[in-house]
C-alpha positions as semicolon CSV with decimal commas, in nm:
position;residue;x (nm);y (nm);z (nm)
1;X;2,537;-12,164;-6,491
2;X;2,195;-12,000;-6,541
3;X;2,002;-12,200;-6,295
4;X;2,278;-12,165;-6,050
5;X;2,237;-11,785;-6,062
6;X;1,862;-11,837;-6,075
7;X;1,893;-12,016;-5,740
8;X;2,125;-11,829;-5,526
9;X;2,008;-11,489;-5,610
10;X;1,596;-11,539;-5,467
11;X;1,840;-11,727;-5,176
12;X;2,047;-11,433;-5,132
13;X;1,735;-11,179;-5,167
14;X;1,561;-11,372;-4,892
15;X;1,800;-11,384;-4,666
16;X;1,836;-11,007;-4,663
17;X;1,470;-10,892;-4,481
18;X;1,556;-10,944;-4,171
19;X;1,871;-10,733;-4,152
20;X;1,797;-10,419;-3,927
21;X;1,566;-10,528;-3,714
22;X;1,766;-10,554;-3,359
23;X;1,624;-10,533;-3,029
24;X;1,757;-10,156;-2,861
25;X;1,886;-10,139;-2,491
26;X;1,627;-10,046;-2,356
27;X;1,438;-10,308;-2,504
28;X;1,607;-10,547;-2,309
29;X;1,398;-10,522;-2,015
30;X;1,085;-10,547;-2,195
31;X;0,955;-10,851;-2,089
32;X;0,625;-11,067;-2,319
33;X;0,329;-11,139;-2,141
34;X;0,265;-11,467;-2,356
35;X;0,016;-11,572;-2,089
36;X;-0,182;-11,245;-2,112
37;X;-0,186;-11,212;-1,725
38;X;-0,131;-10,845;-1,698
39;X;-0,352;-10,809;-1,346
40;X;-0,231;-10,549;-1,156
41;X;-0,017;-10,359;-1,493
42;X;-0,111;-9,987;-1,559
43;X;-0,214;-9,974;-1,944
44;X;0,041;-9,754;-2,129
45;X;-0,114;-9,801;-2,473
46;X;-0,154;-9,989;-2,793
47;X;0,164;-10,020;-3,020
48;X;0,116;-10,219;-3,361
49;X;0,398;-10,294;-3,561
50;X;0,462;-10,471;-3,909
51;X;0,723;-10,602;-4,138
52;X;0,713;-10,723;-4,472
53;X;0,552;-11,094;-4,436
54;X;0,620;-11,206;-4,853
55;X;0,915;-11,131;-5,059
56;X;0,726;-11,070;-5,410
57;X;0,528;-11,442;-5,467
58;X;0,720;-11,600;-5,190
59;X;0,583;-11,603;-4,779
60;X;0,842;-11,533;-4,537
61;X;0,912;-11,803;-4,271
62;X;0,664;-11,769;-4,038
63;X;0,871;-11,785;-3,702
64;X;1,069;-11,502;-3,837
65;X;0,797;-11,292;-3,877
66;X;0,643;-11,291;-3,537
67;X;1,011;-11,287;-3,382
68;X;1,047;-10,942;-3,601
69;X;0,724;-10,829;-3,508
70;X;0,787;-10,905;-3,108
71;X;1,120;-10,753;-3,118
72;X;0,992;-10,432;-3,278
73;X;0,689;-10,413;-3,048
74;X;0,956;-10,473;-2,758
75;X;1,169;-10,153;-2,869
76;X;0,914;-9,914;-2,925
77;X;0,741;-10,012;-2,562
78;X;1,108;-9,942;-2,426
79;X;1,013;-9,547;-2,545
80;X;0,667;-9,596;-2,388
81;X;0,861;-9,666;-2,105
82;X;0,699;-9,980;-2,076
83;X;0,788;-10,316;-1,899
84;X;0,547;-10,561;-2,046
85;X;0,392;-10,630;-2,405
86;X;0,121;-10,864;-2,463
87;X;-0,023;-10,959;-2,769
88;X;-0,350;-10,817;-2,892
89;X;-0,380;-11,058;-3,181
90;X;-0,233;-11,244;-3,407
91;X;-0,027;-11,184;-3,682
92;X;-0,226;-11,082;-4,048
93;X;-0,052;-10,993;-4,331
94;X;0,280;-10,838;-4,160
95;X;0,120;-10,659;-3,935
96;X;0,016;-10,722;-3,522
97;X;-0,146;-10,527;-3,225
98;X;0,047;-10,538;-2,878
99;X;-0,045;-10,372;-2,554
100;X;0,202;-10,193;-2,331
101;X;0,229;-10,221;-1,927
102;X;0,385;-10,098;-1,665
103;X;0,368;-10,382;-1,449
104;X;0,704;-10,389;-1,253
105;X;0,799;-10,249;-0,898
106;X;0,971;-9,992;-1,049
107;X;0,803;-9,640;-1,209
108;X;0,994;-9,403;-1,436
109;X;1,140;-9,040;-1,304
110;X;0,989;-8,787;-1,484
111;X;1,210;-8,635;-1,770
112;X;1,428;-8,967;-1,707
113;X;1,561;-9,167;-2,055
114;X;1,423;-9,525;-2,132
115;X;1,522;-9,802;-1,906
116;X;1,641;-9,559;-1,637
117;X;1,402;-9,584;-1,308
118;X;1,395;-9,496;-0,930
119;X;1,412;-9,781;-0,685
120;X;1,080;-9,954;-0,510
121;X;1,000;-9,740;-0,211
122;X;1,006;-10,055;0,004
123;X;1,315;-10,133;-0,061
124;X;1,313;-10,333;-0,321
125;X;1,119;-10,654;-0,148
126;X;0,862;-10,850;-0,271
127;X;0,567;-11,034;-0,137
128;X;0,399;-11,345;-0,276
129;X;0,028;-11,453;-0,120
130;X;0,028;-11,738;0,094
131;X;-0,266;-12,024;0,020
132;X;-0,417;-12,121;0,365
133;X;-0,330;-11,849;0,567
């Protein structure tokens, strides 16, 4: 019975750190930049985030980590009124640097709340270069 308790309870601890974290709204439209390609963005800023990375003696999974770490970076560009995030760095010890962009048709009303824009002045169409011409 002892080791039984001595198992679940570090199982049930563990699972446990990653409740809260949930992307917002706005965050939705936050888009990552895994690429880095952020030509032609406006630089809002740096945001850097963390989360706990080790439970006492025990490392968290990894994967978790940076998906914590990518959602939070994602909601608090959402108040930057941001579009893009791009990672600075890597992850070290919980903790990781992201830039925030503006790098969509679409530029925020003054005074308006997160997520909420005015349309593209051209109507909302896009070009793409064309190689040869």
């Amino acid at each position: 019975m002892r080791k039984t308790v001595l198992l679940i309870v570090p199982t049930l601890l563990l699972g446990a750190c990653t409740w809260g974290i949930n992307p917002t709204p706005a965050s939705q439209n936050v888009r990552t930049a895994w690429n880095g390609d952020v030509s032609g963005c406006h630089d809002l800023g740096k945001i850097t985030v963390s989360v706990m990375d080790h439970v006492g003696p025990v490392d968290r999974n990894d994967i978790k980590v940076r998906d914590e770490l990518q959602v939070m970076a994602r909601n608090e560009a959402a108040t930057m009124h941001a579009d893009t995030i791009k990672p600075l760095a890597d992850p070290s010890d919980g903790s990781q640097p992201w830039g925030a962009y503006q790098c969509g048709t679409r530029v925020p009303q003054p005074g308006a709340a997160p997520g909420q824009s005015q349309p593209p002045a051209n109507g909302g169409a896009q070009t793409f270069p064309v190689k040869g011409n």
